[in-house]
SEDO-637504 format. One record per residue (C-alpha): residue in three letters; x, y, z. Coordinates in steps of 0.1 Angstrom, whole numbers. Each point is the difference from the previous one (the first is absolute). Example, Ala and Ser with C-alpha at 12.3 -4.5 7.8 and 13.67 -1.06 7.14 Angstrom:
% residues 2
+-----+-------+-------+-------+
!  aa !     u !     v !     w !
+-----+-------+-------+-------+
! ALA !   123 !   -45 !    78 !
! SER !    14 !    34 !    -7 !
+-----+-------+-------+-------+
This chain:
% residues 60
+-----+-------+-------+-------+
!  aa !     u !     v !     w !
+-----+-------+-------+-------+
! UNK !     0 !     0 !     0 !
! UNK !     9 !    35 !    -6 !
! UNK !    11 !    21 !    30 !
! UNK !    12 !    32 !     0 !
! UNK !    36 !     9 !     7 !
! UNK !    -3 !    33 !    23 !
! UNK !   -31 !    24 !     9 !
! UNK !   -20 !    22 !   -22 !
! UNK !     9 !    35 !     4 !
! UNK !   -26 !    28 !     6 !
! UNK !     8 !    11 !   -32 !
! UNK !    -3 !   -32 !   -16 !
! UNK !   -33 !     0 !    10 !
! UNK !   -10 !    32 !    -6 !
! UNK !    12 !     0 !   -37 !
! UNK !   -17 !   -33 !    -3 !
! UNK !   -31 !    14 !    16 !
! UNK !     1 !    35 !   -14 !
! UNK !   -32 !    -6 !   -24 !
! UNK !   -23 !   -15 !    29 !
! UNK !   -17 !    33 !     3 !
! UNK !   -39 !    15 !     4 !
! UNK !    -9 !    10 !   -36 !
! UNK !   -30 !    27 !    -3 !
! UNK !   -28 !    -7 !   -25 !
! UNK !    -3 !    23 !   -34 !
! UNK !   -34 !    17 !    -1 !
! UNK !   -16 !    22 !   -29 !
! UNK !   -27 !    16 !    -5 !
! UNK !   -29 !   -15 !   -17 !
! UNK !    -4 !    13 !   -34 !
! UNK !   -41 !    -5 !    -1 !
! UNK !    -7 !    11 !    40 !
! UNK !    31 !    15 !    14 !
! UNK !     0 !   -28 !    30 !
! UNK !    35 !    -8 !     9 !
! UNK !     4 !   -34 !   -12 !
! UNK !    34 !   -31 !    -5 !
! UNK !    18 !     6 !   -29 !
! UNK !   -15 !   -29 !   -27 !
! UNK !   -32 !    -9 !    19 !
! UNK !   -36 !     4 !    -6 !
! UNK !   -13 !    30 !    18 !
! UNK !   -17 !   -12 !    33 !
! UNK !   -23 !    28 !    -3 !
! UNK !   -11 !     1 !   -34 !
! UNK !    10 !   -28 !   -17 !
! UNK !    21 !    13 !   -28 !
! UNK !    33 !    -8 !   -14 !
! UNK !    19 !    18 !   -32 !
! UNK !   -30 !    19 !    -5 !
! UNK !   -22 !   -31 !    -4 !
! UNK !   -21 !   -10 !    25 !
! UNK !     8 !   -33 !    11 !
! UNK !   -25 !    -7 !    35 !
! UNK !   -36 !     3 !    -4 !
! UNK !   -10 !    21 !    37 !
! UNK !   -28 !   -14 !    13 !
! UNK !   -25 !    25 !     7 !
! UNK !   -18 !     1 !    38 !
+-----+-------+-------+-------+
């Protein structure tokens, strides 16, 4: 089995780990309602997507 030789730095790790970080989500503007939406989704408000509406909202 393999075992390593000496211990891993701080560094070591941190250069390994340097990517493991919290990302924020990309929002836009809605083109048809103005809602704040995810970039490339469906519109939870309205429905649409590229312009084209994609959901049918059920009406209450």
């Amino acid at each position: 089995m393999g075992v390593p030789k000496g211990k891993t730095s701080r560094m070591k790790k941190g250069n390994r780990r340097s990517h493991h970080h919290a990302v924020t989500m990309a929002y836009s503007k809605c083109s048809n309602c103005g809602e704040l939406k995810l970039n490339h989704r469906v519109c939870p408000s309205c429905g649409y997507y590229n312009k084209k509406q994609v959901v049918a909202k059920e009406e209450i």
